[in-house]
Phi, psi and omega in degrees: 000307181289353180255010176253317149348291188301312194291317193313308192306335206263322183217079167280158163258007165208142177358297226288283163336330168268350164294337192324305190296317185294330155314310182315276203292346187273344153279013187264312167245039158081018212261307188223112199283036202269143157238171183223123193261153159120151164284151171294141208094340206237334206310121173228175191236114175203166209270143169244155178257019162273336172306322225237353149296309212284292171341294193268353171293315187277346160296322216262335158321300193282007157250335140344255191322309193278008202258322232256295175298345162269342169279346164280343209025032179274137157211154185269003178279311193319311208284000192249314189239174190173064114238224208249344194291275169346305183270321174287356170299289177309328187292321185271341182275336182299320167276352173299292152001281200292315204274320170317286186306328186292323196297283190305309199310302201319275177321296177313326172284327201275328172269013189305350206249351173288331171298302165304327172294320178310301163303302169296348154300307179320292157351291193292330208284312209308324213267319171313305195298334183281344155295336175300322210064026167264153192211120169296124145335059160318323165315289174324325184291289170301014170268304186253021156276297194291341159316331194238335140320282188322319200273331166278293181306312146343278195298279188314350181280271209295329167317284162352296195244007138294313191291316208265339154280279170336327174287321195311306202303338175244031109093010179265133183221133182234133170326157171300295205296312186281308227290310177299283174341318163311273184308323188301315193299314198270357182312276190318282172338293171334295172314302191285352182280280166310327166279350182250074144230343173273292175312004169270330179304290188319313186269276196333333200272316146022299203268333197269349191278303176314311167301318159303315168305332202274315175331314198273338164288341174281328170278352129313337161276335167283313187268038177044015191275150201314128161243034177276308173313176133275147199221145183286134173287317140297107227294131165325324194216105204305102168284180176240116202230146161302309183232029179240223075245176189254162140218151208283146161220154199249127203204128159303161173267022170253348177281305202312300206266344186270310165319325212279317163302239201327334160285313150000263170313328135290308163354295218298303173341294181285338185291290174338305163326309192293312192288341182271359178267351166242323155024264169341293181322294179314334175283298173283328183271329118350308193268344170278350173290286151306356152245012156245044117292279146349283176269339163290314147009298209266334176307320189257343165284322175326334171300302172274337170263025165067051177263344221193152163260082193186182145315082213291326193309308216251322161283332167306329178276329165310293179297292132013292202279308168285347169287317185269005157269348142295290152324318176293351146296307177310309183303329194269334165312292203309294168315305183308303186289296159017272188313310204273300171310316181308316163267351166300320185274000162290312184299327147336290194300301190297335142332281193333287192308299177334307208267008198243338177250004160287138127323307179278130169329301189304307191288315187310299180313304180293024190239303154317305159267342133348277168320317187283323166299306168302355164268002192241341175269020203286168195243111190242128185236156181205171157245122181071356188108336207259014201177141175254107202273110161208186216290321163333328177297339210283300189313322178320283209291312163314287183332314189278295183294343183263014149267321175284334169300326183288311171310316160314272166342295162288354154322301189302316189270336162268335140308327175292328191295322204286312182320292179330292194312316191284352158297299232272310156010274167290328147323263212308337189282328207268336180260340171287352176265339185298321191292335192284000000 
């Protein structure tokens, strides 16, 4: 058992195995209450009930810290700012928090069996694409899966304890409970950002896999070669794939274009799972994404206007750092889906182009329902309904935070302004009395 263990980490043979390390981390910190059972070939995902102890142990720690730190009114923004900004900041980031971590457990738990349908679509398409003579790189797969482990553990490592040193270093020692409170978000977020940003991958090479049979077939229709025959699919002019590789199959284009429609319609499937299983997610982490964009903004301007006393070097680097690992999440949602529509509407043209250089009855009619399927099929990834995430979001979210900064900022400067005029008040009524 334990040398087939090995032989699977170092060279898998299915999906479910080359997933692991992401299935690993995302039970780990309780987002998915999956274990993963079964011999190769047989291999399935299903809920245990130590995943779904790991699952309420890390719930029931962030509502400690977070119960610990509101009844304390500790925060770690408190130990920096003291005005009226600075505190509806902590309140909204706090509550923002709460709701985000309430949002994925909540989703993940109740949708916990969409994720098993994800991996098993995956699957079914991988056994489809070997009718292609495409055959997955599994091996690759798991590389770059332990790519997106490491890589997490690293960033939350160096984040964690850089940061919690930098506090130190400006003589600031903050509690377990604000400290947990701070981090937990972006913990919890991180995760769930790398698994729909590797499944997203995952459909998408899919979509670039599809595309290449309709090229090579397009390119067999410029160079006029017989398509009455079968003709081997892999290909006139030999790609190049990260995770796919080819064998040759010998297949007429109307068997070509009737897989090529079936796998399509599994895709649009599995894309649909996916977006209603993150949907939600994508909808809080975004939106806790952009009001700690917005106020660490106003924290490091905040800076040049004398809001604060301290070590402007080491609060800049504090905040700064976390506004670009926010951002650096937005960019990778965005970008990912992005990528994966862009070749799903790549598959559009290229139909197109087929029925505009055929001939043959048969083949047409099946281009035809083809076609009619990609107008009914599209592939949307959005959150919740209220936003579509593509790169237009990047412009939304400049537009929005630099209207709430400017607002902020004059908030801050007409308070200060009052503060002053109510000092200075009060000096002349203290001196008129004196004079008296």
């Amino acid at each position: 058992m334990l040398p087939e263990f090995w032989k699977e980490a170092r060279d898998p043979s299915d999906i479910y195995a080359s997933l692991s390390p992401l299935l690993f981390i995302a039970a780990s910190s309780g987002i998915t209450p999956l274990s993963m059972s079964g011999r190769k070939g047989f291999r399935k995902l299903k809920v245990t009930q130590f995943r779904l102890c790991v699952t309420f142990f890390n719930i029931c720690v962030m509502i400690a810290c977070y119960m610990q730190a509101i009844l304390r009114n500790e925060t770690i923004v408190g130990y920096f700012f003291d005005n009226e900004v600075s505190r509806i900041g902590n309140v909204l980031q706090l509550m923002s928090g709460i709701v985000v971590i309430t949002v994925i457990y909540s989703v993940s738990m109740y949708k916990r069996h969409a994720i098993v349908g994800i991996v098993r679509n995956l699957a079914n398409i991988d056994e489809q694409l070997l009718t292609l003579g495409v055959k997955v790189k599994y091996k690759k797969l798991l590389v770059y899966a332990y790519i997106h482990f490491v890589f997490q553990l690293t960033l939350n490592f160096v984040y964690l304890i850089g940061s919690y040193r930098l506090l130190t270093s400006m003589d600031i020692y903050p509690s377990a409970s604000a400290y947990m409170t701070f981090f937990c978000p972006y913990i919890v977020t991180t995760v769930v950002v790398i698994m729909f940003s590797c499944i997203i991958k995952l459909i998408s090479e899919r979509f670039i896999v599809l595309n290449k049979v309709l090229v090579n077939m397009i390119e067999q229709f410029v160079n006029k070669t017989d398509v009455s025959r079968k003709k081997s699919i892999p290909f006139t002019r030999e790609p190049s794939d990260k995770f796919m590789s080819w064998v040759t199959v010998l297949k007429t284009h109307d068997e070509t274009i009737e897989e090529v429609a079936h796998i399509h319609d599994m895709l649009c499937d599995l894309a649909t799972i996916t977006n209603d299983f993150f949907t939600v997610q994508m909808l809080a982490i975004t939106g806790i994404a952009f009001l700690i964009i917005v106020f660490d903004a106003y924290y490091v301007l905040g800076t040049y206007l004398g809001l604060a006393s301290f070590r402007a070097t080491a609060f800049i680097i504090f905040f700064s750092s976390q506004l670009i690992l926010h951002a650096i999440e937005v960019c990778v949602i965005v970008h990912g889906s992005s990528e994966a529509v862009s070749q799903s509407q790549m598959t559009s043209i290229y139909v197109h182009k087929l029925l505009n250089l055929t001939k043959v009855e048969s083949l047409k009619d099946i281009l035809y329902k083809l076609s009619l399927q990609l107008i009914h099929r599209k592939v949307v990834f959005d959150a919740a309904g209220f936003f579509v995430l593509d790169r237009t979001l990047f412009f939304t979210i400049c537009g929005a935070t630099t209207t709430y900064l400017i607002i902020l900022l004059q908030f801050s400067k007409e308070n200060d302004t009052k503060l002053v005029i109510g000092d200075s008040t009060t000096t002349e009524a203290t001196n008129a009395s004196l004079i008296v």
